[in-house]
C-alpha positions, 0 to 999 in steps of 0.5 A: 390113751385119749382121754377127757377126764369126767369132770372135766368142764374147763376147756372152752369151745376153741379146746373141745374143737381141737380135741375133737379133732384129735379124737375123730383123728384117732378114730379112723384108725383105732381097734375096737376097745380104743375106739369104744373109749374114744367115742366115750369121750367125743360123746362126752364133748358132744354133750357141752353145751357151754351152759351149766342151765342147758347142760342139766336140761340135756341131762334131765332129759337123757334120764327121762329117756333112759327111763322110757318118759319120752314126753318129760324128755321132749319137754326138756329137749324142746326147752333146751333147742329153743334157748340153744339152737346151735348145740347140736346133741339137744337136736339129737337127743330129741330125735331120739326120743321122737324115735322112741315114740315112732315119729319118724317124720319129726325125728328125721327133721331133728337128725337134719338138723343135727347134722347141719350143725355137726356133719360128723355125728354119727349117731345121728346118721345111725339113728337116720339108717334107722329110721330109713331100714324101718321105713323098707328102704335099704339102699338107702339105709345102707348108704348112709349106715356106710356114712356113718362107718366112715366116720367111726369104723367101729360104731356099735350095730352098724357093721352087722346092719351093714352086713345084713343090708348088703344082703338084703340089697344083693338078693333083691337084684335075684 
């Protein structure tokens, strides 16, 4: 089994790359229950900054946003992508929290941002496809839902949304 033990702070960037590798590898060809297990730890990876100082900032604000304080979250979050602007999940996790607070427009600039640095995260396209599904553009919802599968076939909600969209989609054509 691929796994990152919880703890697990030693490997530095050069070692999360390569295991990234291995686990969006393992990805693509993994049933449901491995792939929950590998998306745990490419999250776990994900959520690396390389700084003790930003990794607390991060985790600070995942526990506002589990808590509904979307506004202690942004402060966190604003912090932690002004000092590292190049950790991808800062930017991500602060969409998340501007989509929680239904802005979508910031939440999008952020989820851009986050994807010019890992063009690879899937949450940040599912959050997209959203975003776009909110805003009553489904072929566009489903485009980049379908993005989002093909880097993780398995993403949780995003094959029902699928699913729905293409159906959607197919009875607009009617």
């Amino acid at each position: 089994m691929l796994a990152v033990a919880a703890g697990d702070g030693q490997a530095g960037p050069k070692e999360d790359a390569a295991r990234l590798e291995e686990l969006f590898t393992a990805l693509k060809t993994a049933d449901t229950g491995a792939a929950r297990a590998i998306e745990a730890d490419i999250w776990r990876l994900w959520s690396r900054s390389g700084s003790a100082a930003m990794d607390l900032l991060l985790e600070r604000a995942e526990k506002a946003l589990q808590q509904g304080d979307y506004e202690v979250a942004l402060d966190h979050l604003t912090a932690l992508t002004d000092h590292a602007p190049d950790f991808a999940e800062g930017w991500n996790q602060r969409a998340v929290a501007y989509f929680q607070m239904g802005r979508f427009g910031q939440s999008v600039a952020d989820i851009r941002r986050t994807l010019a640095l890992n063009p690879r995260h899937f949450g940040a396209l599912a959050g997209f496809g959203a975003i776009l599904e909110a805003m009553e553009r489904p072929d566009q919802a489903l485009e980049v839902y379908r993005a989002a599968l093909a880097i993780h076939p398995h993403l949780e909600g995003v094959e029902e949304a699928v699913k729905r969209l293409e159906a959607k989609v197919a009875g607009q054509g009617i």
